[in-house]
C-alpha positions as CSV (number, residue, x, y, z in Angstrom):
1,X,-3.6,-1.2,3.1
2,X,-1.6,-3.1,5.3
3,X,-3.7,-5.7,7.4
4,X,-3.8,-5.1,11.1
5,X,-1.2,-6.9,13.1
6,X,-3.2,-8.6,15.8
7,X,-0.8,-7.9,18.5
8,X,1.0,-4.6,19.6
9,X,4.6,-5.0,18.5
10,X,5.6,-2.8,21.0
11,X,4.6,-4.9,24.0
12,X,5.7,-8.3,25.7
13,X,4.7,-11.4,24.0
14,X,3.1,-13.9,26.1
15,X,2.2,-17.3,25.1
16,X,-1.7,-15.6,24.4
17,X,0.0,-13.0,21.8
18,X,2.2,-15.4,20.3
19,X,-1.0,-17.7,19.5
20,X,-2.9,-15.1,18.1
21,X,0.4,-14.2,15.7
22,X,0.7,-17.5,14.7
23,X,-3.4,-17.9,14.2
24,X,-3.6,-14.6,12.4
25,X,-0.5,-15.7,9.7
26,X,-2.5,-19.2,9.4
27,X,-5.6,-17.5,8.7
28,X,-4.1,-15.1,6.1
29,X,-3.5,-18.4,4.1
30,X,-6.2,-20.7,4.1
31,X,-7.9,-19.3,1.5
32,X,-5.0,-19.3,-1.1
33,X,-5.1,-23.4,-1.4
34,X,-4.7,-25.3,-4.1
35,X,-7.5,-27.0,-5.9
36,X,-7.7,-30.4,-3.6
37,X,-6.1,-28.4,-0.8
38,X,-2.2,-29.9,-1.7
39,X,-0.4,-26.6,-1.9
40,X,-0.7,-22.8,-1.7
41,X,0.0,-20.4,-4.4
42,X,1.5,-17.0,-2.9
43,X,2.7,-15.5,-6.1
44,X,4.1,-15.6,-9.8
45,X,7.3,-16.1,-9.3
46,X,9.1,-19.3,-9.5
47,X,12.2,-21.2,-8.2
48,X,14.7,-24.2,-9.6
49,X,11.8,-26.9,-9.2
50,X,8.3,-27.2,-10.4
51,X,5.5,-25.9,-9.5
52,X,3.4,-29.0,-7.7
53,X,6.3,-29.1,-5.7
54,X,5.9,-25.0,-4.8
55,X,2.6,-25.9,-3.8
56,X,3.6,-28.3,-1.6
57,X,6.1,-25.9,0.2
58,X,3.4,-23.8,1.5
59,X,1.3,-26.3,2.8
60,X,4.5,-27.8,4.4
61,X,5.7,-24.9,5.4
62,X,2.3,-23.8,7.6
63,X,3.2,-26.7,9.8
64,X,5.6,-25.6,11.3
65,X,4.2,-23.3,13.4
66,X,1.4,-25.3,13.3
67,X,2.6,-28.7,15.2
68,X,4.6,-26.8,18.3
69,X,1.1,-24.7,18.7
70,X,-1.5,-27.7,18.4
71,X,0.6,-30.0,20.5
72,X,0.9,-26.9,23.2
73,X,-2.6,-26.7,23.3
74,X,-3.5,-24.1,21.5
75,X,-6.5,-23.5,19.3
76,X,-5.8,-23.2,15.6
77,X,-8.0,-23.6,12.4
78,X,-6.9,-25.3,9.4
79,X,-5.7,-28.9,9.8
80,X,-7.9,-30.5,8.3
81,X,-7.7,-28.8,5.6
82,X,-4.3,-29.5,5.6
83,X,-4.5,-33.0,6.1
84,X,-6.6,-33.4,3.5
85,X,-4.4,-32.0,1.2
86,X,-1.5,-34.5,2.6
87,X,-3.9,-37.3,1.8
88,X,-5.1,-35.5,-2.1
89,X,-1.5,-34.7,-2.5
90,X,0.1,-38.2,-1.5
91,X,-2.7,-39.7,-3.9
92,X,-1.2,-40.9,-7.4
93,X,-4.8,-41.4,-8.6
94,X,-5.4,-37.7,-7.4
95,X,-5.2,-34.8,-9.6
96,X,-3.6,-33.0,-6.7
97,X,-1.0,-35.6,-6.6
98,X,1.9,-34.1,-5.7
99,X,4.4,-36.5,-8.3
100,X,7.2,-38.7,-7.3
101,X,10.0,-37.9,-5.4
102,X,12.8,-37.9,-7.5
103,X,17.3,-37.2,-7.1
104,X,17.6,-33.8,-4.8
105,X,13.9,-33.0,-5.1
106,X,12.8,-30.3,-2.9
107,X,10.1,-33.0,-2.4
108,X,12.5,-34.4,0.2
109,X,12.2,-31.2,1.8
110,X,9.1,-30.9,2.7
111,X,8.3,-34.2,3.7
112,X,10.4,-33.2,6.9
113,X,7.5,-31.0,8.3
114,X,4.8,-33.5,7.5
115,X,7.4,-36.5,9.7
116,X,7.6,-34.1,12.6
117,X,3.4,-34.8,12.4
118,X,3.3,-37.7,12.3
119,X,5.6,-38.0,14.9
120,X,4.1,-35.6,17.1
121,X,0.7,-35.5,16.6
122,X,-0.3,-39.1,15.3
123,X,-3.6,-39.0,16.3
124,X,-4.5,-36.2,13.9
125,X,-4.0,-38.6,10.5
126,X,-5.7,-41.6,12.4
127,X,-8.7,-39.0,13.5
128,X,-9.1,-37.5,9.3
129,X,-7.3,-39.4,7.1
130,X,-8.3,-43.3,6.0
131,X,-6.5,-45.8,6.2
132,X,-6.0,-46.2,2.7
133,X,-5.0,-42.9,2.7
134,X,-2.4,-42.9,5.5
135,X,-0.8,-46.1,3.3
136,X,-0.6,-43.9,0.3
137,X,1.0,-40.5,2.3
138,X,3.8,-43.0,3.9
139,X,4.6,-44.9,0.2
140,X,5.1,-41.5,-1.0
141,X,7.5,-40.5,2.0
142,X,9.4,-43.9,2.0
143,X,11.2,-42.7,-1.3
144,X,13.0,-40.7,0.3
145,X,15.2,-43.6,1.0
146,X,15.7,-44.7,-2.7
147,X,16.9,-41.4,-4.4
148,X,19.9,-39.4,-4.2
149,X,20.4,-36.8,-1.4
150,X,22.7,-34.2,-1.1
151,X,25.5,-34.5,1.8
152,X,24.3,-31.6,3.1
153,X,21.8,-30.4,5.8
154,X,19.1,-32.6,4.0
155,X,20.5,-35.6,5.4
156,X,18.3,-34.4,8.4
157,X,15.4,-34.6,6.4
158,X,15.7,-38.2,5.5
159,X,16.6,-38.6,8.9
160,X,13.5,-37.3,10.3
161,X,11.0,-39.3,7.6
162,X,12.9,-42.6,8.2
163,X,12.3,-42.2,12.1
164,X,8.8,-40.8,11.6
165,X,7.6,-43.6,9.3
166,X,9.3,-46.3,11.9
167,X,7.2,-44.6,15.0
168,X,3.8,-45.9,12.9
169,X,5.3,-49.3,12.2
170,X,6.0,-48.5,8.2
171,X,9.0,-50.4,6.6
172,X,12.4,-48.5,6.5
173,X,15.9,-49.3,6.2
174,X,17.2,-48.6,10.2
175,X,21.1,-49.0,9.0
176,X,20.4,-46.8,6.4
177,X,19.2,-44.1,9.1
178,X,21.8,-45.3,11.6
179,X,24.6,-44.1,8.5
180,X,22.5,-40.8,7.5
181,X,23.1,-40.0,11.5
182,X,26.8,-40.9,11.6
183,X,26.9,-38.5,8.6
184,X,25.4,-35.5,10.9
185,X,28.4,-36.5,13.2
186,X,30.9,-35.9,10.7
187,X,29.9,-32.4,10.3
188,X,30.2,-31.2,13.4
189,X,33.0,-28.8,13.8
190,X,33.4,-27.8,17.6
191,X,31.9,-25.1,19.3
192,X,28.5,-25.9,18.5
193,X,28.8,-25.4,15.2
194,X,28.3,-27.9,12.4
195,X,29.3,-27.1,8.7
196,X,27.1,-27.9,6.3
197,X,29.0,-30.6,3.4
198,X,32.0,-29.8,1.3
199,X,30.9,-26.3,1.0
200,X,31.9,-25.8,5.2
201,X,29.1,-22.7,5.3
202,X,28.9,-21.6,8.9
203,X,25.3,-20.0,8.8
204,X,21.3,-19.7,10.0
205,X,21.1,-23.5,8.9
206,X,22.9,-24.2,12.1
207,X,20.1,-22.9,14.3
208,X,17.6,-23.5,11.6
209,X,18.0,-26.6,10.7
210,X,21.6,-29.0,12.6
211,X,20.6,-28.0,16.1
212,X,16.5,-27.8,15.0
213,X,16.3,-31.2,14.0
214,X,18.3,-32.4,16.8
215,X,16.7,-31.1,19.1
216,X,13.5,-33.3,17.6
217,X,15.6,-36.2,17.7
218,X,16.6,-35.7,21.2
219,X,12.9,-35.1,22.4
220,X,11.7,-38.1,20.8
221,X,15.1,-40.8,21.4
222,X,15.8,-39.7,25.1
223,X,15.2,-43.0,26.0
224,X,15.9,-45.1,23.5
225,X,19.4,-43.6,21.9
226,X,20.5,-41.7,25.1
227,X,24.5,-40.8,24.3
228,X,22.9,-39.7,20.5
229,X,20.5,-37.7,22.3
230,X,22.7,-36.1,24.8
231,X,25.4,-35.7,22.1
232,X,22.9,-33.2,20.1
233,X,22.0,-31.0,23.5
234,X,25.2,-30.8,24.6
235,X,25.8,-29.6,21.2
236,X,22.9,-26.8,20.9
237,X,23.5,-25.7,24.6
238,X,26.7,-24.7,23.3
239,X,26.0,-23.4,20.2
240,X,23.3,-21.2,22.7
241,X,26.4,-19.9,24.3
242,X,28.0,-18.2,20.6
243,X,24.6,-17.8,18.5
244,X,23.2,-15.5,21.5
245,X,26.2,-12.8,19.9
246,X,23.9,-12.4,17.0
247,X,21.0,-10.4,18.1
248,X,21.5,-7.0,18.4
249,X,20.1,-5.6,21.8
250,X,16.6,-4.8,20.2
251,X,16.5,-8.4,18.6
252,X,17.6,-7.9,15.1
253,X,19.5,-10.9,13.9
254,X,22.5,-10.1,11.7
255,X,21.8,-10.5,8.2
256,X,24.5,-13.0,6.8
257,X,24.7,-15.8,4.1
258,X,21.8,-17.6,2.4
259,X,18.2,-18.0,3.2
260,X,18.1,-14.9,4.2
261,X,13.6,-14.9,3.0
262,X,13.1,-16.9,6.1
263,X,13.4,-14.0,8.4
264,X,11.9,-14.5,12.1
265,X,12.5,-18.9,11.7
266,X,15.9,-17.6,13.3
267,X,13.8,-17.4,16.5
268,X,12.6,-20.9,17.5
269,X,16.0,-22.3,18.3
270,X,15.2,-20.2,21.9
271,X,12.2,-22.3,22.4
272,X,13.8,-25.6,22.0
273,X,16.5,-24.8,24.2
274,X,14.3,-23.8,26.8
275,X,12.4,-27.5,26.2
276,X,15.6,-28.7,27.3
277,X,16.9,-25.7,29.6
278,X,20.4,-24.5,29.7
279,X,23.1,-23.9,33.2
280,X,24.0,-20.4,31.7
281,X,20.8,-19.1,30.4
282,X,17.7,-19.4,32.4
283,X,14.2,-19.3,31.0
284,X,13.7,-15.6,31.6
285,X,16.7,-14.8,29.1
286,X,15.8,-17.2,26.4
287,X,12.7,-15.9,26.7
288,X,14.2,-12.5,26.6
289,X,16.0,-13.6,23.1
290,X,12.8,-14.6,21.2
291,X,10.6,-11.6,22.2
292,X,12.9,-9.5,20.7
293,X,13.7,-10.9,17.4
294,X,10.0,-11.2,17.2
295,X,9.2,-7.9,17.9
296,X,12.2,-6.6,16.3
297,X,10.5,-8.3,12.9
298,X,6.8,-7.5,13.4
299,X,8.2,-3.6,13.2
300,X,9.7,-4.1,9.5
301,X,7.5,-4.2,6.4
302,X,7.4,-7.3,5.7
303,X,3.8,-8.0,5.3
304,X,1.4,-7.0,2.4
305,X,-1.8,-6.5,2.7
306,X,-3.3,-10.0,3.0
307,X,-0.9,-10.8,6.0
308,X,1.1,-12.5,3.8
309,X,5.6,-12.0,3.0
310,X,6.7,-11.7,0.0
311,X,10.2,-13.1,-1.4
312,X,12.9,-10.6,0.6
313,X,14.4,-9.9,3.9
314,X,13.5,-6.1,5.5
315,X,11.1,-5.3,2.6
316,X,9.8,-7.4,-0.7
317,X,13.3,-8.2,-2.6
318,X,13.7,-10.7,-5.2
319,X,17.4,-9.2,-6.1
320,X,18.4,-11.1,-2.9
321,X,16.7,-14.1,-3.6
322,X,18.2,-18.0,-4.2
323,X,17.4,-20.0,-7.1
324,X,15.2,-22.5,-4.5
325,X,13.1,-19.7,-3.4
326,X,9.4,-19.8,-4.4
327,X,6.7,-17.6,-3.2
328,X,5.7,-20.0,-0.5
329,X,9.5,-20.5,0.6
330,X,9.4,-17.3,3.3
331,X,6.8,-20.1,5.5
332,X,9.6,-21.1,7.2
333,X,9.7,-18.4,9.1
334,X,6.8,-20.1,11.1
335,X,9.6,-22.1,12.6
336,X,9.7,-19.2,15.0
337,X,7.0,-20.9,17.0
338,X,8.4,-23.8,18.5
339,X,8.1,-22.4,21.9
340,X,4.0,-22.8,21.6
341,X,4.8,-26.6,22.5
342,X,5.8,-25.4,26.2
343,X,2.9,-25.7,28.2
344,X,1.5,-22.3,29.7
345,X,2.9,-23.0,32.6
346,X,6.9,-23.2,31.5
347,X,8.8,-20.8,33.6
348,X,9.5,-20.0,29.6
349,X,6.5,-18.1,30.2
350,X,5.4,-17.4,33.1
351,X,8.4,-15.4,33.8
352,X,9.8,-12.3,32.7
353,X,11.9,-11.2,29.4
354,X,15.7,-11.0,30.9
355,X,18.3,-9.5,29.1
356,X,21.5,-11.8,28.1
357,X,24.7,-10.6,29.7
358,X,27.0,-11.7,26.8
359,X,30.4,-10.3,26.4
360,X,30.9,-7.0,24.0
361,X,33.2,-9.7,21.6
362,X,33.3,-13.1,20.9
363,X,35.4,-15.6,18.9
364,X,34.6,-19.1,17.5
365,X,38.7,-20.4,16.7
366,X,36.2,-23.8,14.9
367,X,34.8,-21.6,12.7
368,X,36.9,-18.6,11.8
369,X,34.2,-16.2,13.1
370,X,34.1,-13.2,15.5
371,X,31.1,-11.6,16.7
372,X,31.3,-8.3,18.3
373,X,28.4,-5.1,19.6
374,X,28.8,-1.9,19.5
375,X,26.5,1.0,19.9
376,X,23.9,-2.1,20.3
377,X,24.2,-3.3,16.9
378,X,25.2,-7.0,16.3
379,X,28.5,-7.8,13.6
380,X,30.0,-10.7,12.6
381,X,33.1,-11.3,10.7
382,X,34.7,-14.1,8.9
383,X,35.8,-16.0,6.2
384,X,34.3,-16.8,3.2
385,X,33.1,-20.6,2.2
386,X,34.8,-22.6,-0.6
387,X,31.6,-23.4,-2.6
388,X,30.3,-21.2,-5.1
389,X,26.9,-22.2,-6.1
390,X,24.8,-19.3,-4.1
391,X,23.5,-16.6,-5.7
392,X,25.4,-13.6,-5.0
393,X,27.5,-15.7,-2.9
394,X,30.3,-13.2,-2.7
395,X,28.3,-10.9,-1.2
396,X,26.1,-12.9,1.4
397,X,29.7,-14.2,3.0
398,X,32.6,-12.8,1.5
399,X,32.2,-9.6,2.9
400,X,34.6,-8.1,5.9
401,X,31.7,-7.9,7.9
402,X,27.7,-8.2,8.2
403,X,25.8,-6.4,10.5
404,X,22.4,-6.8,12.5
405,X,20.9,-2.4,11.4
406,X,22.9,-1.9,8.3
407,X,22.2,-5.2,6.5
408,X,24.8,-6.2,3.3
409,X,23.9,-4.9,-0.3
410,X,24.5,-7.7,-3.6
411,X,25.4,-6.7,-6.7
412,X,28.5,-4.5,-4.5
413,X,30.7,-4.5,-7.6
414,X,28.8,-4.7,-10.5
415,X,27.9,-0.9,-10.9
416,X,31.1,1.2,-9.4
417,X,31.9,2.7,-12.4
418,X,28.2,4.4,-12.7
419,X,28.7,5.4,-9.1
420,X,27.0,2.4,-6.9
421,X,28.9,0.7,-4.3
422,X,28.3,-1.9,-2.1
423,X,28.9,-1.9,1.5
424,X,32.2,-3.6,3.1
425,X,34.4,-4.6,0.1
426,X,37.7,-3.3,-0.9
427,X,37.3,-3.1,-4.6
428,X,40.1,-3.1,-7.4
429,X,40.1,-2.1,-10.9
430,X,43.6,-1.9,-13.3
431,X,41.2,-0.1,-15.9
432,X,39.1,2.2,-13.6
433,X,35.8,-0.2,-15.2
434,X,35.9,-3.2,-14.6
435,X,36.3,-4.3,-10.9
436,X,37.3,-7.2,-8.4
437,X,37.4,-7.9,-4.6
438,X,37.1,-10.6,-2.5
439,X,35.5,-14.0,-3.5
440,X,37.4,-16.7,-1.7
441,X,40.6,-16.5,0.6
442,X,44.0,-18.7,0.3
443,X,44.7,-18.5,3.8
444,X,42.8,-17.6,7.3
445,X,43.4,-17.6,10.8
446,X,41.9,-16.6,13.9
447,X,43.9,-15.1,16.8
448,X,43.8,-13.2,20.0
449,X,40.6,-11.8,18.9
450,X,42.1,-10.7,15.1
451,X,40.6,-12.2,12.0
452,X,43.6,-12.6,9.3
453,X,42.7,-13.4,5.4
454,X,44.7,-13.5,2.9
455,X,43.2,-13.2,-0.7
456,X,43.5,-12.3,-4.4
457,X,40.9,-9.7,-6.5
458,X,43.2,-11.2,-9.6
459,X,46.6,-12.4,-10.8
460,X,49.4,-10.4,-10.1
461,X,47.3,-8.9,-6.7
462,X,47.7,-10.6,-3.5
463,X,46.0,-9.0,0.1
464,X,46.6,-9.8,3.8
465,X,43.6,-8.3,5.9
466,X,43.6,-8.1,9.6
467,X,40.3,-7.3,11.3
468,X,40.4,-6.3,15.0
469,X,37.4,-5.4,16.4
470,X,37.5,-2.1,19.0
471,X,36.1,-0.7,21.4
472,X,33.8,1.4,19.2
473,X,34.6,0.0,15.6
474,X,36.6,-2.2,14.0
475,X,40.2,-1.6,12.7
476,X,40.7,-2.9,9.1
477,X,44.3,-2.9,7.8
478,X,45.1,-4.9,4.6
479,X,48.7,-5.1,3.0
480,X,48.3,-4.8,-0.9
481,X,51.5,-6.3,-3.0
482,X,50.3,-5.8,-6.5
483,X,52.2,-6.2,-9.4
484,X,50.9,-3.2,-11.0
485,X,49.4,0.3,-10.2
486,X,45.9,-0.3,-9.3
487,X,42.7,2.1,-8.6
488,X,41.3,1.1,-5.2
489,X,37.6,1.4,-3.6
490,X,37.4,0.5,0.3
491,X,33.5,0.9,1.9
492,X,32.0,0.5,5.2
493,X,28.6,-0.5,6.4
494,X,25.7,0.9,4.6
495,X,23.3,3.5,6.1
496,X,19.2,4.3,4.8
497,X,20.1,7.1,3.3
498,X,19.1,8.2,-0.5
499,X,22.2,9.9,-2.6
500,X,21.4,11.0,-6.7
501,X,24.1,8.6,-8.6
502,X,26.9,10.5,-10.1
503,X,29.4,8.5,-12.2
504,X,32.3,7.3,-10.5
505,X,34.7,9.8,-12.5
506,X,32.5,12.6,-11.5
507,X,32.8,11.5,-7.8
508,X,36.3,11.4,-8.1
509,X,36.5,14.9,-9.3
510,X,34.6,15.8,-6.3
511,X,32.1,18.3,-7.9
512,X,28.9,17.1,-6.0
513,X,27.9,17.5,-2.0
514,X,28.8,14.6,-1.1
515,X,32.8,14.6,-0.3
516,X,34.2,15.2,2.7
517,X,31.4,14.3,5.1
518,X,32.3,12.9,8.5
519,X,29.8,9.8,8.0
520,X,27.1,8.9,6.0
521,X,24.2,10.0,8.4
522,X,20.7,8.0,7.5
523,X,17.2,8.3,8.8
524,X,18.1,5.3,11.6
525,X,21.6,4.6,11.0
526,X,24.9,6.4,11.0
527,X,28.3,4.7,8.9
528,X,32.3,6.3,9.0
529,X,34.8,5.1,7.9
530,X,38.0,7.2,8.1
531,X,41.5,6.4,6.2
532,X,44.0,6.3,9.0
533,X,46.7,7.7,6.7
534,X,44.9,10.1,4.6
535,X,46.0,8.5,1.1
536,X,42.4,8.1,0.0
537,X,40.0,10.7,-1.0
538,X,36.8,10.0,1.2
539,X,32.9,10.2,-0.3
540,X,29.4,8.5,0.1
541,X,28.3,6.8,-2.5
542,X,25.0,5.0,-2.8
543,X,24.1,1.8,-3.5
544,X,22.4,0.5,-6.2
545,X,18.6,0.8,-5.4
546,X,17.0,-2.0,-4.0
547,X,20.4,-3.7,-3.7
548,X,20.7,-3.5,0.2
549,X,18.7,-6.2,2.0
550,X,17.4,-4.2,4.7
551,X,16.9,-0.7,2.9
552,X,16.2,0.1,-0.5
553,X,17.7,2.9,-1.0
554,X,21.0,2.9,1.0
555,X,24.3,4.8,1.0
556,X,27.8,3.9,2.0
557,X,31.1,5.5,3.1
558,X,33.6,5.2,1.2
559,X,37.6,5.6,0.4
560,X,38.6,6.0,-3.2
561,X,42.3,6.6,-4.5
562,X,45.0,4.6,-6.3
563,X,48.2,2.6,-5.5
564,X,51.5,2.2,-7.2
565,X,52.7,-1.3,-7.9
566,X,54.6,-3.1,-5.2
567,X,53.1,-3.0,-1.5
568,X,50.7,-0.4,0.1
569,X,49.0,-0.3,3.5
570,X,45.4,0.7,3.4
571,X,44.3,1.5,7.1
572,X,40.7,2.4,8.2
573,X,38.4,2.7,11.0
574,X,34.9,1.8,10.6
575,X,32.2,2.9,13.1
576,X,28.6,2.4,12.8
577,X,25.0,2.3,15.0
578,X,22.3,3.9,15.3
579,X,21.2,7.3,15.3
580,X,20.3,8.6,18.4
């Protein structure tokens, strides 16, 4: 039996609801600590680091949601527990002891949440932790400056332990920080959009993590480094502007890239912009923007029985999972309460939910992206990253498009020829059995609102897509020049809709019920897409079960047919929504 939400997910949340959310997740952990109160253990399941270091992330992980909330005001139990466990876990001579830091150690990564304490709340170690103990907790941090970090977003997290352990006096190299900032600098794109190292990913770490951590900075160097400070709100003010195009009107975010475990975290950038306040979007709509997502989340099932999530995005998914996702990792989520460090009082608040007048498209020329809204679901298009080191990578960003409803589906290609397909690929096979479609790009531009890649499934094929968003779709033409005659598989947005697998021959020979409709039409969602020329033959297929991220059974329109060698124009139309 599911446990009992402790607020109506229906209605407004007001700072009272939120605190009981946040009080009610807490409380559904405390009793899963660790022996010596260092970690949590959620689960079985592991990730690419050890399990001391799991442990760690949970405990980590609580806080949070727990700082922004404590430092409000609010009333929460477990601290002390927790800060114990910091002291046991910091401890070499503890059997809790946490080990040493060590090259790219997720270690490094949870020290971040335990700097924004002490930098916050320094009263709270002084009040329950010796001395002794505090000396130990800040060694163990300080290595952060001695190993080997990745030029990626965890730059922020030595950034944020360096500057934590120089607000309680603690010896630390300042040039080293002043170069780990220059280094956030350099990845700042335009727009309000930073990428993240060589791999230029253009995802939820922006919100989550660039502007997150900035936004600390800022509140706690306003005085001291002013242009840095002002540097990283101009920044996030602007990136408000573009990341607002990523809710759906009933808050759902659009599921896209990596991480995707950590759910409702997408959420407390709103807070910390309204910390800060913004000319274009008063308190009521920010406000409006994280009541929704947080609603829109509390109505998935995403919580077992204990209160607790599981590894997975609408439902308990390990298929989607990354290699660095434990059971504790979906904690992060909890980042979704940084607005609990506005006092009661905030207009934040006090006021009421406003709706965000954004325009129906939007384009970001730094990034390559477009956002778009129809039928009050939330897309995004654009083109893939270089690196290829994510799981299913191809799938979380290589994609025509990703939507806020319909979610994206991994493993699209891996099954076609025993009748699963993934959603939004245009899939090619010279045998009929073994099948390609886009990974990376050669080539992309953004103009007048029209996304332009152009790509290769395999030697001897080469593809120019346009992508023009529409008034009620999205019009997807790609030019094939293939050296050879090719079978072809095009699919649109996936649906919650269960369809018995057939084999793909037996779908080509159209002998089952499911050719011919005029869109796949789910239990919420509806999906078309229609062949502008009528070359294709057009079915539903269904994806592989628990594939989808947001449904586990799911179906998907689709347009299967072949092509001679030389060049072909495939047209379609895609619409999609919800069902009324």
């Amino acid at each position: 039996m599911r446990a009992p939400l402790p607020i109506d997910p229906a209605a407004a949340i007001d700072r009272d609801a939120a605190t009981r959310l946040l009080s009610w997740l807490v409380d559904n952990h405390l009793e899963t600590f660790t022996p010596g109160n260092a970690g949590l253990k959620l689960g079985e399941t592991a990730a690419a680091f050890d399990q001391k270091a799991a442990a760690l992330e949970g405990v980590s992980r609580l806080l949070w949601g727990m700082i922004p909330a404590l430092s409000g005001g609010c009333s929460l139990a477990g601290i002390e527990q927790i800060i114990d466990g910091l002291a046991n876990g910091s401890d070499p001579g503890h059997s809790a002891y946490w080990g040493e830091p060590g090259d790219m150690d997720q270690r490094l990564v949870e020290m971040a949440a335990i700097a924004v304490l002490i930098r916050e709340m320094p009263g709270l170690l002084d009040q329950f932790m010796s001395q002794t103990a505090r000396e130990n907790l800040f060694r163990w941090m300080s290595r952060t400056q001695d190993v080997h970090i990745n030029p990626s977003n965890w730059r922020l997290f030595r950034i944020l332990v360096i500057d934590a352990l120089n607000s309680v006096g603690w010896p630390v190299d300042l040039d080293l920080l002043a170069k780990e900032l220059d280094f956030i600098d350099s990845q700042y794109v335009g727009e309000g959009w930073y990428k993240d190292g060589a791999a230029e990913r253009f995802d939820y770490y922006n919100p989550c993590a660039f502007h997150f951590y900035g936004l600390l900075y800022a509140r706690w160097h306003a005085d001291d480094d002013p242009e840095r400070a002002a540097r990283f709100i101009e920044r996030a003010r602007t990136f408000a502007l573009s990341y607002r195009h990523w809710f759906a009107e009933d808050g759902a975010a659009i599921a896209y890239g990596r991480s995707m475990t950590y759910r409702f975290g997408t959420a407390g950038f709103w807070g910390l912009i309204a910390e800060i306040g913004h000319p274009d979007l008063d308190a009521a709509t920010l406000r409006g923007l994280w009541s929704r997502a947080m609603r829109w989340w509390l109505r998935q099932p995403i919580f077992d029985g204990d209160g607790r999530m599981a590894v997975g995005y609408g439902y308990p998914n390990l298929l989607m999972s990354e290699f660095y996702n434990s059971s504790q990792s979906p904690l992060w989520a909890l980042k979704a309460f940084a607005p609990l460090a506005l006092p009661a009082d905030h207009p934040f608040w006090t006021g009421t939910e406003g709706i965000s007048a954004a325009p129906a498209t939007h384009s970001v020329a730094a990034t390559g992206q477009i956002n778009w809204r129809t039928n009050g679901v939330a897309y995004v298009a654009a083109p893939p990253p270089k690196h290829r080191e994510i799981r299913h990578v191809s799938d979380k960003y290589a994609k025509f498009a990703y939507s806020s409803h319909h979610g994206f589906c991994v493993e699209s290609v891996n099954w076609i020829t025993s009748g699963f397909a993934g959603d939004n690929i245009l899939a090619f096979s010279r045998n009929g059995h073994d099948w390609a479609f886009r990974t990376e790009v050669d080539e992309a531009s953004l103009k007048d609102g029209e996304l332009t890649t152009v790509w290769s499934p395999f030697p001897g094929c080469r593809v120019t897509t346009r992508q023009r968003p529409g008034e009620a779709g999205e019009l997807r033409e790609s030019m094939v020049e293939t050296d050879f005659p090719l079978q072809v598989l095009a699919t649109g947005h996936s649906a919650d809709l269960w369809v018995a697998p057939r084999s793909l021959q037996q779908v080509l020979e159209g002998d089952g019920p499911s050719e011919d409709r005029p869109a796949v039409e789910g239990v919420t969602l509806f999906s078309d897409l229609r062949d502008l020329d009528g070359r294709l033959k057009r079915r539903v297929l269904p994806s592989a079960p628990n594939t989808n991220l947001m449904h586990p059974h799911s179906a998907v329109p689709a347009l299967i047919g072949s092509i001679p060698a030389g060049g072909s124009l495939l047209r379609a139309y895609l619409t999609a929504g919800g069902r009324s």
